[in-house]
C-alpha positions in Angstrom: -90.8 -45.9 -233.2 -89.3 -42.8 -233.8 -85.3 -44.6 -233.8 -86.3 -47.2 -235.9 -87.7 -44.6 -238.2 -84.1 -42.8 -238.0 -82.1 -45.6 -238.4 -84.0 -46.9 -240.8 -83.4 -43.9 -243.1 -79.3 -44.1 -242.3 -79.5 -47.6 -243.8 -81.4 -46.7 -246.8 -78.6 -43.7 -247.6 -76.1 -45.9 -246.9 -76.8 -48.5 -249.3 -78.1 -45.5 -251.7 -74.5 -44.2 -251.4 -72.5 -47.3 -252.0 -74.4 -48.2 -255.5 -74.0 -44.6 -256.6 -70.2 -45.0 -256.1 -70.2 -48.1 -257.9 -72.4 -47.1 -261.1 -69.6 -43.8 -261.6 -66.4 -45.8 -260.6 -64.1 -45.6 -264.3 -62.4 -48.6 -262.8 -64.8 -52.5 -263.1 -64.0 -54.2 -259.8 -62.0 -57.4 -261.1 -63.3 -61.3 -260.9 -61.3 -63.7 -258.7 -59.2 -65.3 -260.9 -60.3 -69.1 -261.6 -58.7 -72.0 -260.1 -56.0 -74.0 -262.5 -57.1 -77.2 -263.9 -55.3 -80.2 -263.1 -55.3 -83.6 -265.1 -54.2 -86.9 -264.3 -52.8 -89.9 -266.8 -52.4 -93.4 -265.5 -48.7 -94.3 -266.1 -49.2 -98.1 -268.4 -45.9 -98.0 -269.8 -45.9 -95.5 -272.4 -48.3 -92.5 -270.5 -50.9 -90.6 -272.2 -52.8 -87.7 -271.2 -56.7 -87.9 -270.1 -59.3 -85.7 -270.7 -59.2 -82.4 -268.6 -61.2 -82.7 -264.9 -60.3 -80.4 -261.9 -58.7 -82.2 -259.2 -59.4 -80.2 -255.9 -57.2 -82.0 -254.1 -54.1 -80.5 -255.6 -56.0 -77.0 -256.1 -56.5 -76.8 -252.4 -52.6 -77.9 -251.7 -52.1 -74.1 -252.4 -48.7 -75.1 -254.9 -48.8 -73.7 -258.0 -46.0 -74.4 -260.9 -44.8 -72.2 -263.6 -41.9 -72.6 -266.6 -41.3 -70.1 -269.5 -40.9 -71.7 -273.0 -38.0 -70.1 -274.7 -38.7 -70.3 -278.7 -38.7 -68.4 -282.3 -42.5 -69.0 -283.0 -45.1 -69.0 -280.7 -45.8 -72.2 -279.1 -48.4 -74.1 -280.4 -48.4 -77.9 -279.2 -49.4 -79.4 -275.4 -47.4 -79.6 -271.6 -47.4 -82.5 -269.1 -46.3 -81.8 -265.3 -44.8 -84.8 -263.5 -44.2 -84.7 -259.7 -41.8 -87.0 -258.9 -41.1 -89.1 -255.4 -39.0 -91.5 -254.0 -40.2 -95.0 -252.8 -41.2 -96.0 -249.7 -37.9 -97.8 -248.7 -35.9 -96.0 -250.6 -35.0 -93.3 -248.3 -33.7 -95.6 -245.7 -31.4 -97.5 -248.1 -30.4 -93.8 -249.1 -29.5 -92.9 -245.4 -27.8 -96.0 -244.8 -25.7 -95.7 -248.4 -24.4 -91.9 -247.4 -23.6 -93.2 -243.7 -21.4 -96.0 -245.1 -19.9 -93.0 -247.8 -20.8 -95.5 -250.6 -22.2 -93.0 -252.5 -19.2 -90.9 -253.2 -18.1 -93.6 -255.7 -21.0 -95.4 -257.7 -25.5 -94.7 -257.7 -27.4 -91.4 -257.6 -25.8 -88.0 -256.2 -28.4 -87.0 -254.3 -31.9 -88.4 -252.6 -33.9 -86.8 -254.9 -32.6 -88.9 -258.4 -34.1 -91.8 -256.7 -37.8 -89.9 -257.3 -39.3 -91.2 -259.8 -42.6 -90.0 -262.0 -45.8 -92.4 -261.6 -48.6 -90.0 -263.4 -48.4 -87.0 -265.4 -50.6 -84.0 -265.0 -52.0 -82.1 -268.4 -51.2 -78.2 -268.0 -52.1 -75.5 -269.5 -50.2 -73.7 -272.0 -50.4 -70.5 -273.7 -48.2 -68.6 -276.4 -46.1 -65.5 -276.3 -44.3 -63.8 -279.5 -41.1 -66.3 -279.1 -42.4 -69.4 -277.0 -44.8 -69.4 -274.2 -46.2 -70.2 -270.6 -46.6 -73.7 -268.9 -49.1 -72.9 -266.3 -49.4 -72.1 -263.1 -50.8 -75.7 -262.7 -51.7 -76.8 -259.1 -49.1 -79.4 -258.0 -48.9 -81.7 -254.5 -45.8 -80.8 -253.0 -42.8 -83.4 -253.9 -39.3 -83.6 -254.1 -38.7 -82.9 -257.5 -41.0 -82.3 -261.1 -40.7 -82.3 -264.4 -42.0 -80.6 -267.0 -42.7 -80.9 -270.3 -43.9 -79.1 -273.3 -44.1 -80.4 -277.0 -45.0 -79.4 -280.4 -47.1 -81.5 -283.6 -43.4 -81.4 -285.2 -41.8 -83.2 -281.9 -39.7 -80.2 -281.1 -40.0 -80.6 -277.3 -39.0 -78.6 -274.0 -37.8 -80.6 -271.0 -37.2 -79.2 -267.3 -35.8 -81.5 -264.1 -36.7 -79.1 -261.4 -35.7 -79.5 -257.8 -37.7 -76.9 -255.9 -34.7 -77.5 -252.5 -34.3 -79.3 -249.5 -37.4 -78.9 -248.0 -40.3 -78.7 -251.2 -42.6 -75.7 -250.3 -46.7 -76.6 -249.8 -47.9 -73.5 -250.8 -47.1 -70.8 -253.7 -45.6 -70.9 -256.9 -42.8 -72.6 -258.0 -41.3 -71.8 -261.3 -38.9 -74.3 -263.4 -37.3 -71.3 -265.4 -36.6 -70.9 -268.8 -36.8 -74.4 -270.8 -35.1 -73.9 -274.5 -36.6 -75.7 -277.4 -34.6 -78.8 -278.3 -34.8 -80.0 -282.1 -36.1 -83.7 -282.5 -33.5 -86.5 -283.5 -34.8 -89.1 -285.1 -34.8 -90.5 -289.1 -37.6 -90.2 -292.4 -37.6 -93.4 -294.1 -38.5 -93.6 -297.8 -39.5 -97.1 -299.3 -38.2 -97.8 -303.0 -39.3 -100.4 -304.9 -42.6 -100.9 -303.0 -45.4 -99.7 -305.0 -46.1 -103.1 -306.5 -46.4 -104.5 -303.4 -50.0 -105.9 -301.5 -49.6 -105.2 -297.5 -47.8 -103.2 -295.4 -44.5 -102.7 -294.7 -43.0 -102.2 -291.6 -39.9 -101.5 -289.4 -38.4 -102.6 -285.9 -36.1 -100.1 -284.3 -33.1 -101.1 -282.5 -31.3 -98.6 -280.5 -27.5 -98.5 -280.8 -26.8 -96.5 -277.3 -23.7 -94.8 -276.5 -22.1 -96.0 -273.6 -20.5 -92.4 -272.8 -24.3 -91.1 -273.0 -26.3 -93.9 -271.9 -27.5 -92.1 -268.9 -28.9 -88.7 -270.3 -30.5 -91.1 -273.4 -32.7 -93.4 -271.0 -33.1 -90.7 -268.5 -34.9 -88.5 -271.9 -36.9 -92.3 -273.8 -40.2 -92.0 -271.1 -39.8 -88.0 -271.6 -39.8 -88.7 -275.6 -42.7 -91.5 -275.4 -45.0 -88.3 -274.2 -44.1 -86.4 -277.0 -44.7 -89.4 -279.3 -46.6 -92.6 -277.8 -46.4 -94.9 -280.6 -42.8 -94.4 -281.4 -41.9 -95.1 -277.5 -43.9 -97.9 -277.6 -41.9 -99.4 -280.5 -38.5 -98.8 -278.9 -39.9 -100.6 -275.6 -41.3 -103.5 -276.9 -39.5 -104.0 -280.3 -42.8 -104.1 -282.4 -42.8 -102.9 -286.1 -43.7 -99.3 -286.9 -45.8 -99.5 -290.0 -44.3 -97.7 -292.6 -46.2 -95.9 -295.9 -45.4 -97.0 -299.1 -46.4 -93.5 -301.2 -45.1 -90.8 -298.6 -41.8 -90.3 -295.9 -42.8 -92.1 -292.8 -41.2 -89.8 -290.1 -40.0 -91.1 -287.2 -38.9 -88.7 -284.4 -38.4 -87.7 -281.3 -35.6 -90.6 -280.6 -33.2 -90.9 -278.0 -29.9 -89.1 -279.0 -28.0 -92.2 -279.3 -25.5 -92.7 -281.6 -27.3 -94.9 -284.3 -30.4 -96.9 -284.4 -31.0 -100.4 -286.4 -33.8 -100.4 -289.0 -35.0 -104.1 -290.0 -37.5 -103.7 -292.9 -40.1 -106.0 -292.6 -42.4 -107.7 -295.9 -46.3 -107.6 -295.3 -45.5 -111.2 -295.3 -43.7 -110.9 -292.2 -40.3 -111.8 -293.3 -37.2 -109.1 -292.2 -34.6 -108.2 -294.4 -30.9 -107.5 -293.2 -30.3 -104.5 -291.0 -29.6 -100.7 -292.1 -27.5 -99.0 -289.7 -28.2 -95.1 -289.6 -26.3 -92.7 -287.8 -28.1 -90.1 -285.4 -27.3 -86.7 -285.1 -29.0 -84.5 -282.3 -31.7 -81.9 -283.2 -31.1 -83.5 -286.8 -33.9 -86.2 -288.4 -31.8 -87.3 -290.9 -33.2 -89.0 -294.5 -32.9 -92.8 -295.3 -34.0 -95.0 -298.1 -34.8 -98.5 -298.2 -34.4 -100.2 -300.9 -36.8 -103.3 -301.1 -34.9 -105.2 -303.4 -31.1 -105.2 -302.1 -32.7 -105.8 -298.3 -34.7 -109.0 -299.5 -32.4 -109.9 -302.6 -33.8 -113.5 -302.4 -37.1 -112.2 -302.5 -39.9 -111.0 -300.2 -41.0 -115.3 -300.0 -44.9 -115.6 -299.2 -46.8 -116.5 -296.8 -49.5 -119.4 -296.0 -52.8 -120.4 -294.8 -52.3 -123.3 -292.4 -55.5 -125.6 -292.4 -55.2 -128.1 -289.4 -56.9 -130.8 -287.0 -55.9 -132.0 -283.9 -56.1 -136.0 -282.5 -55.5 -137.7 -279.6 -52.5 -140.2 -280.3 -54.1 -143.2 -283.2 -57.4 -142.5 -282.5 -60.1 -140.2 -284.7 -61.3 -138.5 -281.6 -60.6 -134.5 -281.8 -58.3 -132.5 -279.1 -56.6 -129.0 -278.3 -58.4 -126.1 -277.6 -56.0 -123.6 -278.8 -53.2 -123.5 -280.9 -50.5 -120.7 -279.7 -47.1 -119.5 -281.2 -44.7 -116.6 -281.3 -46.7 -113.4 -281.7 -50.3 -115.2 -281.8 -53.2 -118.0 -280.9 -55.6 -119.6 -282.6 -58.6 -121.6 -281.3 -59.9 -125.6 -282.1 -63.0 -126.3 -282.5 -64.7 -129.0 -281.0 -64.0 -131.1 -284.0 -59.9 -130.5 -283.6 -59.7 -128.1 -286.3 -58.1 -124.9 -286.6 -57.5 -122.4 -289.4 -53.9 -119.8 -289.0 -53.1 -117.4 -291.5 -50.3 -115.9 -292.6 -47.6 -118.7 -291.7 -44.2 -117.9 -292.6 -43.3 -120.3 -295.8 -39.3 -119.2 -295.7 -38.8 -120.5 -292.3 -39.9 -123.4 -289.7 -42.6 -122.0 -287.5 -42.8 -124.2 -284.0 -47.0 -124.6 -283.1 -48.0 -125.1 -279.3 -51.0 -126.8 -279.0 -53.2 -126.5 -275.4 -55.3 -129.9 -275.0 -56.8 -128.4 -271.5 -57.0 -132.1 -270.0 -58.0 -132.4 -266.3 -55.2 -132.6 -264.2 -56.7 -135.3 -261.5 -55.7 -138.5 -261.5 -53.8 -140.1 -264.1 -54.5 -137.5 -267.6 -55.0 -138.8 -271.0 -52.2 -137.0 -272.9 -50.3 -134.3 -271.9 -51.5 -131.0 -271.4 -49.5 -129.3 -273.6 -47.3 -130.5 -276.8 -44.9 -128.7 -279.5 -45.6 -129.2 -283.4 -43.2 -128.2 -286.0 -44.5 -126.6 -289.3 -41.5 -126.8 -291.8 -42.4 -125.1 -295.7 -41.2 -127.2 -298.5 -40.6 -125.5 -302.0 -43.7 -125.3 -304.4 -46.1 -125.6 -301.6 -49.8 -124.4 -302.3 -50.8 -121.3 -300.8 -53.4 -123.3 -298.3 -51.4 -126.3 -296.4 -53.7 -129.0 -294.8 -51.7 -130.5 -291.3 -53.1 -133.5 -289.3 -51.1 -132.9 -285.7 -51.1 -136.4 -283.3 -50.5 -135.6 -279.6 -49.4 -138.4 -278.1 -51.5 -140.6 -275.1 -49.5 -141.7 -272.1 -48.4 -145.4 -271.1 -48.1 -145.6 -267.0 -45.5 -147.5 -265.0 -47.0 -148.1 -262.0 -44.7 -148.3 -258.9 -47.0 -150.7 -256.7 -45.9 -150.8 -252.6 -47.4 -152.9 -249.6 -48.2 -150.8 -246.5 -44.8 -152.2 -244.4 -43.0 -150.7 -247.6 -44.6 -147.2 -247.9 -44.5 -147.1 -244.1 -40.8 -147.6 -244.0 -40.1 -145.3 -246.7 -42.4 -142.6 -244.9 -40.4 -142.7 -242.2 -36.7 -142.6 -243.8 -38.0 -139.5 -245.5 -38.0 -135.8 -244.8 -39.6 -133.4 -247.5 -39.3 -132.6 -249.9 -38.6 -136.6 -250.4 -39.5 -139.4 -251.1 -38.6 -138.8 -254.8 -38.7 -140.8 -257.9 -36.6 -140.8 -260.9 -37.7 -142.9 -264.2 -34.8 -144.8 -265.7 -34.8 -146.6 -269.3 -32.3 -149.1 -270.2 -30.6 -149.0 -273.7 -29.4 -151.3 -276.0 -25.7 -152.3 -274.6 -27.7 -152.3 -271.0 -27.1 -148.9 -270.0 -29.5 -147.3 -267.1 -30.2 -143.4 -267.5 -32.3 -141.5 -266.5 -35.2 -140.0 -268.3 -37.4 -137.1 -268.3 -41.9 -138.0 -267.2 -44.0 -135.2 -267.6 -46.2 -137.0 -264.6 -45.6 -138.8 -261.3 -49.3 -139.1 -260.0 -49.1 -140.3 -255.9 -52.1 -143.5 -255.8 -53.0 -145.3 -252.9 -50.7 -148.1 -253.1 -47.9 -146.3 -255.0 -47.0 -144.1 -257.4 -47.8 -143.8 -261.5 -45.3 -142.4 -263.7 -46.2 -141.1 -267.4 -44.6 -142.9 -270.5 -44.2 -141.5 -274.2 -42.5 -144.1 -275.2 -42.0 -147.9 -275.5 -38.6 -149.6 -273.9 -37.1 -151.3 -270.7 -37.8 -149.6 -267.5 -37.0 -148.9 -263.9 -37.8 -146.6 -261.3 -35.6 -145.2 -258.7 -37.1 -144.2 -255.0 -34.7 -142.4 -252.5 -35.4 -141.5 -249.4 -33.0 -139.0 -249.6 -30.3 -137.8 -252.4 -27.7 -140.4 -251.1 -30.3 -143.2 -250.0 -32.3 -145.0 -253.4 -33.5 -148.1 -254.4 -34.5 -149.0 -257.9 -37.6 -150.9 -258.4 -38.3 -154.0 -260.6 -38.0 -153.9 -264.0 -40.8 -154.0 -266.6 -41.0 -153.8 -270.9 -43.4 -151.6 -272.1 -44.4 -151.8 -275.5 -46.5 -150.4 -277.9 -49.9 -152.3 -277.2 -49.5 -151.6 -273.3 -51.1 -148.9 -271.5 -50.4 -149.5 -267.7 -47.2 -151.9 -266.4 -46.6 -152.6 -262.6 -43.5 -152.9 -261.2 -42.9 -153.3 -257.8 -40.3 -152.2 -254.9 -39.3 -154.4 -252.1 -38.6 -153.0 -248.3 -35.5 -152.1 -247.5 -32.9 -154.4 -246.3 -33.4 -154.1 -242.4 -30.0 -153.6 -241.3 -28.4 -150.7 -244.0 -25.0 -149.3 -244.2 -25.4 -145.6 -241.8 -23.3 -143.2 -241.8 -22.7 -139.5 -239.9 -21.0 -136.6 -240.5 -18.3 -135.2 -237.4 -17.5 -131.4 -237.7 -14.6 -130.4 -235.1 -12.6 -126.9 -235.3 -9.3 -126.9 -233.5 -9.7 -130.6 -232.0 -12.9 -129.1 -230.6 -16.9 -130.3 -231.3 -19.0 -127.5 -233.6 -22.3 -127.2 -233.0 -24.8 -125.7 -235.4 -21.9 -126.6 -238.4 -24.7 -126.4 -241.7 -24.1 -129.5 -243.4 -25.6 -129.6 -247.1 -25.5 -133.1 -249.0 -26.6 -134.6 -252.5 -25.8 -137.9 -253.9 -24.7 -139.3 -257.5 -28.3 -138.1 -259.0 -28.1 -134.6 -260.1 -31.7 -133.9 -260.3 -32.7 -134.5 -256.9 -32.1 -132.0 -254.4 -29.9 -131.9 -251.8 -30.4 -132.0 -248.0 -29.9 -129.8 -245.4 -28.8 -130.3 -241.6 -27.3 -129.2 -238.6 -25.1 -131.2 -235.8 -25.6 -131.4 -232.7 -23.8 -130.4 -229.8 -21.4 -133.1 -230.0 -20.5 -131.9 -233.5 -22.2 -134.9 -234.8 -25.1 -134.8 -237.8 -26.8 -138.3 -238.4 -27.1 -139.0 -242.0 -29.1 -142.2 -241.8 -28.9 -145.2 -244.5 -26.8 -144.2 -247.4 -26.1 -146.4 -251.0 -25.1 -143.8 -253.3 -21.3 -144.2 -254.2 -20.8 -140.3 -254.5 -21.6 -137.8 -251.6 -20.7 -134.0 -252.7 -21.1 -132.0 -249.6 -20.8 -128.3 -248.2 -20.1 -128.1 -244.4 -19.9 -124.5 -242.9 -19.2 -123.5 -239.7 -16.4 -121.6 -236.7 -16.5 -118.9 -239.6 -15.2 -122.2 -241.8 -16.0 -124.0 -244.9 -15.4 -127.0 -246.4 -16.7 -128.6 -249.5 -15.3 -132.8 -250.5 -16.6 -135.9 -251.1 -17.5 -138.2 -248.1 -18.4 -141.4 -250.0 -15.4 -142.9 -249.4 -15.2 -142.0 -245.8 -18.5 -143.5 -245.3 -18.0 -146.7 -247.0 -14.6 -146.8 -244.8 -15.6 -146.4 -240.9 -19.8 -144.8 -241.7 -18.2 -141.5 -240.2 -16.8 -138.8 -242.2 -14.9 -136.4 -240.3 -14.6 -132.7 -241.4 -12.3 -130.6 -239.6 -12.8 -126.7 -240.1 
């Protein structure tokens, strides 16, 4: 009892002593620092920065990065971080390149210009008397990073930092000193707009200069942080909208040598091109004048009132009307409203029926009007659009016929081809939007009225045509029909022979005097021999490779001759 009483009292000084020491230290005992705070931005084209959340992961990777922003204010704008890698597969290819010394002459100096930036972190950034501090930011380690730093004005900083050979996992990296660079760009002033209702706008074209091509796209996703809007615009080529009362300022640009301004009317019509000359670090004044750019005036635009029928009939059709830079929908009555039509120009409508695709369809799924202005028109234009209804040729078979032709084929055959016969008896062939497989044959779509045929083949050089029907303008399904095959055809094979000598495995490629139906594939045998089967066609282009050999003729006459076209390699 006595100990315990002892050491009891020790601990009580002890502790007694320690808080004394604290209470009369001069000296606070300092706060672990906190942790950096990462953010990540999801790259979708033109990246943008999310809101700040920690990311533990990268805070517990123990790699921290740095970079000192040289300027003659103190900083006052925002910093991204990229870390950069290379694709999976792209280190291989690299390997293989530098064995084979290809690299010496053309693509990137080193492994790590194939590593690429797919999210950007936020970083923090403070200010010093003449610039300021990106970071320390927690970072994963990676092959290279870049940094950047930007201000409301678009003066931005810009670092490509490769931390070595072998990146580091833990401590600090810094990027070094990043000097301010001045933005390029232009300040477009509108005359002669005032008057104007709506909004004008301006589509930037980049004139790039081939001696600094690389630097410029290597600096446009860089620029598109500093300002997303603009880098969208210069991506995708869509307007910039421009104010009529103030300088519209557009900057940071690549530093090419000249961009393209079109000026574009609120009724969507662009005047002729302005070429403006870029200087770097400059943004250099334009003006637009309205009236020399549209010297035939600004033209209007128009409301287009619609409906939508199925070929002759009243009943209603389309579901949505599409065209270049927009879609309207159709009622269930057919009708559609779409504002804003160009009235200088002819604007081409698509119109989306949505029939069912099984079986033989009504009309065709899709179908192309043409809206064309005429002078004086009102401002509201009522259309009445027709889509045509399909006629069907039906090719009708017996089962010994589609047996036979089952059997001569090898996919992707059999394949028919419409034909229609003109007026001095000529057959072509045609385009059908539809060739619908039935039990007993095949139905091809019709758009229009005339004499017509249809050819089967078996194969490109092997085709038959079928009867021939008149469609006209009252009809809406016409058989024809196609015979068997004669039993005993004209055959012929292809020999391949190298130095007097068989060649097996030759590839032999073949089509016949109908463009628009594939070719066919095949290989001879050991005898050097590849069976073609029946042939009628009275051309046969073909390709025969082999023996480290090629040879490329026509065989028609050949076949016709003795039904065996030799090829000698």
């Amino acid at each position: 009892m006595r100990l315990k009483r002892v050491l009891g009292g020790v601990v009580v000084a002890v502790l007694l002593g320690v808080g004394a020491w604290m209470l009369l230290r001069s000296t606070p005992v300092p706060l672990p620092p906190p942790l950096p705070v990462a953010m990540q931005v999801e790259d979708a084209g033109v990246p943008d920065a999310a809101p700040a959340v920690e990311t533990v992961a990268a805070a517990d990777a123990g790699l921290w990065l740095t970079a000192t922003l040289e300027g003659a204010h103190p900083f006052a704008g925002e910093a991204r971080v990229g870390a950069a890698f290379v694709v999976e597969g792209d280190e291989g290819w690299w390997e293989e390149e530098k064995r084979q010394k290809a690299l010496s002459i053309v693509g990137p100096s080193s492994l790590e210009d194939l590593a690429n930036v797919r999210e950007w972190m936020k970083a923090p950034a403070s200010a010093t008397s003449r610039g300021g501090v990106v970071g320390p930011v927690a970072v994963p380690p990676a092959p290279r990073y870049q940094v950047v730093a930007f201000e409301p004005d678009g003066t931005f900083w810009w670092a490509d930092f490769v931390p070595g050979t072998t990146p580091p996992t833990t401590g600090t990296l810094d990027a070094g000193v990043l000097r301010a660079n001045r933005p390029t760009g232009v300040s477009i002033r509108l005359d002669g707009a005032r008057n104007t209702q709506g909004t004008f706008s301006v589509r930037i074209e980049r004139d790039v200069d081939p001696h600094d091509a690389e630097r410029a796209s290597a600096l446009q996703p860089v620029l598109a942080l500093v300002n997303p809007d603009l880098g969208w615009a210069l991506v995708n080529g869509t307007p910039v909208p421009l104010s009529s009362d103030a300088d519209t300022r557009l900057a940071p640009l690549p530093p090419d040598r000249a961009v393209r301004l079109w000026l574009r009317a609120p009724s969507g019509r662009e005047g002729s091109p302005v070429e403006v000359p870029l200087r770097e670090g400059t943004v250099n004044p334009v003006t637009l004048d309205v009236a020399r750019l549209f010297p035939e005036g600004m033209s209007r635009s128009v409301t287009l009132r619609g409906r939508v029928l199925l070929g002759n009939t009243p009943r209603p059709a389309g579901r949505m009307v599409g065209w270049v830079g927009g879609e309207e929908p159709v009622d269930a009555d057919g009708r559609f409203t779409i504002p804003n039509v160009p009235a200088w120009r002819a604007t081409r409508f698509n119109v989306w029926l949505g029939m069912k695709e099984d079986g033989r369809p009504e009309a065709p799924s899709m179908w192309d009007f043409d809206f064309t202005p005429t002078e004086g028109m009102p401002d509201t234009v009522d259309v009445e659009w027709r889509v045509p209804v399909y006629r069907w040729l039906v090719v009708r078979m017996d089962g010994f016929t589609r047996a036979q032709l089952k059997e001569r084929s090898e996919r992707p055959y059999p394949v028919y081809l419409l034909e229609r016969r003109d007026a001095q008896g000529l057959w072509s062939a045609v385009p059908s939007q539809k060739f619908v497989p039935e039990e007993d044959g095949v139905a091809v779509s019709l758009l229009e009225t005339g004499t017509y045929r249809v050819q089967v083949a078996s194969a490109p050089y092997a085709s038959r045509p079928s009867s021939v029907a008149q469609v006209g303008a009252d009809d809406t399904t016409v058989d024809v029909r196609l015979p068997p095959a004669p039993s005993v055809d004209s055959s012929c094979e292809v020999h391949v022979t190298h130095q007097g000598r068989p060649v097996a495995g030759a590839v032999v490629v073949v089509g016949g005097q109908y463009r628009s139906m594939p070719p066919v594939r095949g290989e001879t045998d050991s005898a050097g021999r590849w069976r073609m089967g029946a042939v009628t066609a009275d051309a046969l282009p073909m390709f025969v490779q082999g023996a480290e050999n090629e040879w490329e003729g026509d065989g028609a006459e050949a076949c016709r001759r003795s039904g065996v076209i030799e090829v000698r390699l």
